[in-house]
Backbone as a printed PyTorch tensor [residue, N CA C, xyz], in Angstrom:
tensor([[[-22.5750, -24.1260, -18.1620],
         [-22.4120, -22.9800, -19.0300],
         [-23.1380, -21.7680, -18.4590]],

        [[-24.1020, -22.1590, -17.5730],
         [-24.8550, -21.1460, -17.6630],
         [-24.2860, -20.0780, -16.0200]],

        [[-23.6520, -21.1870, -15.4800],
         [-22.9930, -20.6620, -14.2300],
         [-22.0570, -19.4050, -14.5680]],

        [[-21.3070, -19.9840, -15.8670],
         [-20.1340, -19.0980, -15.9860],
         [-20.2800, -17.8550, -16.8930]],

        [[-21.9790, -17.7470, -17.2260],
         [-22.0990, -16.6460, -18.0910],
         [-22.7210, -15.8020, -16.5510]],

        [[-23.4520, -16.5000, -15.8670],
         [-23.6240, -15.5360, -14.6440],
         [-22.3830, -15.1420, -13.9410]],

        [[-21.1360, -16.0090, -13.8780],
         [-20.1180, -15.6810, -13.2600],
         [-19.3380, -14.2680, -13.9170]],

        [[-19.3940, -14.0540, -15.5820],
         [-19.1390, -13.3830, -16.1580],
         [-19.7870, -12.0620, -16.1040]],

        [[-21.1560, -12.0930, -15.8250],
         [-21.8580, -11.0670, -15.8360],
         [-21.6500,  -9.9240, -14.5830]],

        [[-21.7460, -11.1650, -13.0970],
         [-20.9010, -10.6130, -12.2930],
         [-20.3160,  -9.9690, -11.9660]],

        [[-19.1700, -10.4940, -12.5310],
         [-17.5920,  -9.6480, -12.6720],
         [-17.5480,  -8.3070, -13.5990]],

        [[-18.4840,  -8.2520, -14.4920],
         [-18.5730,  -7.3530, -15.2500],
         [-19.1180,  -6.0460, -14.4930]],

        [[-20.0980,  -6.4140, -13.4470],
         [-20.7360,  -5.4120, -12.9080],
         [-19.5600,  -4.6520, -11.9220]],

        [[-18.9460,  -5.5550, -11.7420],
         [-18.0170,  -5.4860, -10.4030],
         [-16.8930,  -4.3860, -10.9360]],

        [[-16.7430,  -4.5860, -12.3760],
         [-15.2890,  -3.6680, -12.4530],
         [-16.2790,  -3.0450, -13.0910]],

        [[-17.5060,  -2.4810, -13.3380],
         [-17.9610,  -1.4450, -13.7790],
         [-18.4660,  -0.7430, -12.1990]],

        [[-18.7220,  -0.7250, -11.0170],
         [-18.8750,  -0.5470, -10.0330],
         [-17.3610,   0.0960,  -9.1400]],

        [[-15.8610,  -0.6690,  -9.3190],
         [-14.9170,  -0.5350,  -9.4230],
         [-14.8600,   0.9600,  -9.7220]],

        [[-14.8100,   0.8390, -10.9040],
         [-14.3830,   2.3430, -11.8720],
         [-15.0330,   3.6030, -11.2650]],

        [[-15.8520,   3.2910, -10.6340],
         [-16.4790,   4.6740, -10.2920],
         [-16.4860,   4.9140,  -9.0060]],

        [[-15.3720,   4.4170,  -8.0080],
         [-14.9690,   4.5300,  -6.7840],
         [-14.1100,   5.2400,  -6.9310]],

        [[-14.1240,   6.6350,  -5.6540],
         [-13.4140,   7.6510,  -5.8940],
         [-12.3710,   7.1750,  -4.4500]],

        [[-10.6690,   6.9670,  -4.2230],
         [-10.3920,   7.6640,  -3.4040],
         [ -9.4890,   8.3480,  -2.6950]],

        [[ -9.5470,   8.9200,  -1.4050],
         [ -8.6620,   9.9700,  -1.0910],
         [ -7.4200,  10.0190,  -1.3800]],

        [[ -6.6620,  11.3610,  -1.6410],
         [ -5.3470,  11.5000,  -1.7880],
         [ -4.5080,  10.9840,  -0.8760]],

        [[ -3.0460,  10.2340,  -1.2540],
         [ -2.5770,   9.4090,  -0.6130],
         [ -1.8350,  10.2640,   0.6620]],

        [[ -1.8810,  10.1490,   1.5960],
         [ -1.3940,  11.2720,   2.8320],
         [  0.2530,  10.4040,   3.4580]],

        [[  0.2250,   9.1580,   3.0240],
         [  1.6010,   8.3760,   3.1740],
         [  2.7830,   8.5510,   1.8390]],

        [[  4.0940,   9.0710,   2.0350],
         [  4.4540,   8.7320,   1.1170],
         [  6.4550,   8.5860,   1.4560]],

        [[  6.6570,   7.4650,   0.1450],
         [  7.6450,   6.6240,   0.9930],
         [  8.8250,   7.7900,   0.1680]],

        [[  9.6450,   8.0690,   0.7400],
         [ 10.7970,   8.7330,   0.7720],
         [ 11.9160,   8.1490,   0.2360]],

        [[ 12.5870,   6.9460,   0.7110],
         [ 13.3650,   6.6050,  -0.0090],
         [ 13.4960,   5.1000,   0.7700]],

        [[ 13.8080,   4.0200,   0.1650],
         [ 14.0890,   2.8240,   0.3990],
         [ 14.9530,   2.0220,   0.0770]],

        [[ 16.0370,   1.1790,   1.2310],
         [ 17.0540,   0.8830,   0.7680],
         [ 16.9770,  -0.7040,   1.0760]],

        [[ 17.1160,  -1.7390,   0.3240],
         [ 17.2320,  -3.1450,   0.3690],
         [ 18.6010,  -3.2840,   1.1140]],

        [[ 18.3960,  -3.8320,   2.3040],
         [ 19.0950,  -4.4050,   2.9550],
         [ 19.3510,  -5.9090,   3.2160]],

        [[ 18.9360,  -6.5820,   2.6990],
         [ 19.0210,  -8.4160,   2.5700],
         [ 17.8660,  -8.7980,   1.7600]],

        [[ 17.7540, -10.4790,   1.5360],
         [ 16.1380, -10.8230,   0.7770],
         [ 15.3810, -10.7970,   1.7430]],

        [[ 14.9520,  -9.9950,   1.2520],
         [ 13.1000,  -9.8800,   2.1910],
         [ 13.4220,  -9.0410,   3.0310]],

        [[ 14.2140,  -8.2760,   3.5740],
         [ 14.1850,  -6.8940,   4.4100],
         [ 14.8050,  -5.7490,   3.9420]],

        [[ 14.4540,  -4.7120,   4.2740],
         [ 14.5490,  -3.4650,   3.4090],
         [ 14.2850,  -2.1430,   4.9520]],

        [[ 14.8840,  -1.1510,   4.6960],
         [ 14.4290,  -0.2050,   5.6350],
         [ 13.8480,   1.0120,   4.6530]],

        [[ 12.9570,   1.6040,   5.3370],
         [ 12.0620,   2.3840,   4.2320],
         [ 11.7660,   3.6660,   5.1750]],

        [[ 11.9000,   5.0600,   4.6680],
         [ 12.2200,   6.3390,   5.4420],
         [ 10.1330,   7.0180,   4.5640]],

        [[  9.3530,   6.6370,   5.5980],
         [  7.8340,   7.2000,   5.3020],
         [  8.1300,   8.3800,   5.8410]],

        [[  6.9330,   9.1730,   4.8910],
         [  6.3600,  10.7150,   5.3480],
         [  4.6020,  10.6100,   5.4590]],

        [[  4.1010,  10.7710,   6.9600],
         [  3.0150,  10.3860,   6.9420],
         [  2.7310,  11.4240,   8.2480]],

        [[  1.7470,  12.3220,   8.2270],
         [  1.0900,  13.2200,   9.1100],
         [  2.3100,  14.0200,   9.8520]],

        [[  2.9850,  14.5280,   8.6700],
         [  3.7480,  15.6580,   9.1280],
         [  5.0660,  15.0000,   9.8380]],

        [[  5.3760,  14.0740,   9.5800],
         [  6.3220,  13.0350,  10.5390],
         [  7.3990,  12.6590,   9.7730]],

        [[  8.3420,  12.4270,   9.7350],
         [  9.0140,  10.8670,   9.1240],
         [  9.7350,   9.9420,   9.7530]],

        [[  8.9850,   8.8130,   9.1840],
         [  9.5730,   7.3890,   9.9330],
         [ 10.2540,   6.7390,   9.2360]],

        [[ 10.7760,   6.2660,   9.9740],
         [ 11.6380,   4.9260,   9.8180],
         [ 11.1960,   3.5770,  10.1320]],

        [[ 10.9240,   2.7700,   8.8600],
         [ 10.4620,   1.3930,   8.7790],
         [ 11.2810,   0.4660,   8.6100]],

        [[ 11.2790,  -1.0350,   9.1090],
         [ 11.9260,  -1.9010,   8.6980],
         [ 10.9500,  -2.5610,   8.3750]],

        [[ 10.9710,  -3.5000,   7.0820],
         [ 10.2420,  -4.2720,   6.6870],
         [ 11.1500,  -5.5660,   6.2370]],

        [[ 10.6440,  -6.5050,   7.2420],
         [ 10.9060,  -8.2310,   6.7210],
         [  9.8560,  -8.8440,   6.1900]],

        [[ 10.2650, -10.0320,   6.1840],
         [  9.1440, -11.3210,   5.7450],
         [  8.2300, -11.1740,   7.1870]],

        [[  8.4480, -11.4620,   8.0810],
         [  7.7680, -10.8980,   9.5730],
         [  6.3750, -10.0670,   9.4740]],

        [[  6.8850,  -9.0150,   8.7710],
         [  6.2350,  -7.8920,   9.0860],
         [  7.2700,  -6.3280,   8.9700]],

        [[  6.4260,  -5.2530,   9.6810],
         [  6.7450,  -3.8430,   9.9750],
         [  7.0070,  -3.7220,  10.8090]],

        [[  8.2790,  -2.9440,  11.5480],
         [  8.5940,  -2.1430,  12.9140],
         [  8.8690,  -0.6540,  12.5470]],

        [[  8.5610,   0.0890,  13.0430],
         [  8.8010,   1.4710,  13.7680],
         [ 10.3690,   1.2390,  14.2010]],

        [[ 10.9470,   2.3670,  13.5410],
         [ 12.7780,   2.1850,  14.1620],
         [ 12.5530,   3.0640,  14.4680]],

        [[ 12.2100,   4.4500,  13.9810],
         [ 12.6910,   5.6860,  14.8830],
         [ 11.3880,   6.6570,  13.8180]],

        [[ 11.5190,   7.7450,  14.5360],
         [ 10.4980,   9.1300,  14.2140],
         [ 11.1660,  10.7540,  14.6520]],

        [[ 10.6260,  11.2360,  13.1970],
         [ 11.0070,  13.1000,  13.6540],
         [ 10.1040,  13.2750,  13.4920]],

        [[ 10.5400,  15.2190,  13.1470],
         [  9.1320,  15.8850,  12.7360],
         [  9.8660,  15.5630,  11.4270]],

        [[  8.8950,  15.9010,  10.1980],
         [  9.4230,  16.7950,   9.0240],
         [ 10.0890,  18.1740,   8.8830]],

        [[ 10.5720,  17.7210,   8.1600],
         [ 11.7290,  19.0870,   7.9520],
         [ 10.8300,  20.5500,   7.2310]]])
């Protein structure tokens, strides 16, 4: 019992510690995304003035292609 009131107390500190983490504005942002099969999708990011082109599988991420922004 006494584990799980320390376990409780814990956690309590933790999302009170949580809450008061500030952070930065998101500088990635996804443009538009189109499901292309289960589990892969191609996804058009805007990230440092750029936009890419993502494929995302079960795998992972690739880089298909890159501009500038318009």
């Amino acid at each position: 019992m006494t584990a799980l009131a320390l376990a409780a107390d814990w956690f309590g500190g933790l999302k009170r510690r949580a809450a008061n983490l500030s952070f930065p504005a998101r500088h990635a942002q996804v443009v538009q995304a189109l499901q292309i099969g289960p589990g892969a999708r191609l996804l058009v990011v805007e990230f440092g003035g750029r936009r890419l082109l993502i494929g995302q599988s079960r795998a992972g991420l690739a880089t298909l292609g890159e501009e500038p922004t318009p």
